[in-house]
C-alpha positions as semicolon CSV with decimal commas, in nm:
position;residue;x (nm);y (nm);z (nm)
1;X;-0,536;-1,497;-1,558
2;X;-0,255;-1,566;-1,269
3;X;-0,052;-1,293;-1,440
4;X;-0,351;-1,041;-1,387
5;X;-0,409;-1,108;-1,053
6;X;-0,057;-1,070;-1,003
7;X;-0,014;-0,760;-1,169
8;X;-0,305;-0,614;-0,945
9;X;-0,144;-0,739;-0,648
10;X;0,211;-0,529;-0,731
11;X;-0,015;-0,231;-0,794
12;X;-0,208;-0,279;-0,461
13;X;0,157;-0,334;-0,313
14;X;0,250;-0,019;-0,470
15;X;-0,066;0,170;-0,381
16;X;0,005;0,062;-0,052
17;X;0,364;0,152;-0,007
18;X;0,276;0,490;-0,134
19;X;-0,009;0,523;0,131
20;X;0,229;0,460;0,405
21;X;0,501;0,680;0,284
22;X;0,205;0,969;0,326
23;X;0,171;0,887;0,629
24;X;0,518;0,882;0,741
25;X;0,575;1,205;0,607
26;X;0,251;1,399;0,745
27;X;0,381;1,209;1,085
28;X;0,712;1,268;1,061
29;X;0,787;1,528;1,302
30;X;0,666;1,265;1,565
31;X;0,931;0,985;1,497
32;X;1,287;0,969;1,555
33;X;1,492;0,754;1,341
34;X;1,819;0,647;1,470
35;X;2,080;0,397;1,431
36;X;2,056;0,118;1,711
37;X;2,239;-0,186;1,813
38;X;2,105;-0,483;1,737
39;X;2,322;-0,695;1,957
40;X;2,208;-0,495;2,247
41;X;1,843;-0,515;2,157
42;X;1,877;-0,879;2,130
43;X;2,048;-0,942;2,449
44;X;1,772;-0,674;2,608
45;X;1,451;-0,849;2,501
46;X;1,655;-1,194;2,599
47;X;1,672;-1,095;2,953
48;X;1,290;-0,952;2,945
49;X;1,156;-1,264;2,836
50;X;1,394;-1,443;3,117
51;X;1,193;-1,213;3,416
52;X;0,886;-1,269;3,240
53;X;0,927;-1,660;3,225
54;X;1,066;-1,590;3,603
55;X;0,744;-1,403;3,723
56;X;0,504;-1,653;3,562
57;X;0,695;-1,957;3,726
58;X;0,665;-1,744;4,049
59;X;0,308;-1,701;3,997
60;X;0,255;-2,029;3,889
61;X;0,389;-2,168;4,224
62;X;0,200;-1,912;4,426
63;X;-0,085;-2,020;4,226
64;X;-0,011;-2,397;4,328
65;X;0,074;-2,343;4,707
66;X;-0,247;-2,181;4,754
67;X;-0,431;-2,445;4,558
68;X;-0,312;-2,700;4,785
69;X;-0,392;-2,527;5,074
70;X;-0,773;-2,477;5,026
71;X;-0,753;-2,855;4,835
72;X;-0,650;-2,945;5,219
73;X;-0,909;-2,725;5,394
């Protein structure tokens, strides 16, 4: 029984893989494949997430300040 539902799950895989390649191909004068750096991506998203986390802390003080004030009013 386990090896059934296994076998049905590698055709579904492969039913599935095949789907997507049919997509990629009727869609493939819209992408661009390229080689990239993954270093650079790395050390990109790193210093995204660092303004992000900056911003929120920002916002979060902002957020605070104002808080207090009307707390005081």
């Amino acid at each position: 029984m386990q090896m059934q539902e296994e076998l049905v799950q590698l055709i579904d895989a492969e039913a599935g893989m095949q789907k997507l390649q049919k997509i990629f191909q009727q869609f493939q004068r819209h992408y661009v494949v390229k080689q990239n750096n993954a270093t650079q991506l790395v050390a990109k998203a790193a210093h995204e997430i660092e303004n992000l986390l900056a911003n929120r802390s920002e916002a979060l003080k902002v957020s605070n300040e104002h808080y207090a004030i009307n707390i005081m009013n």
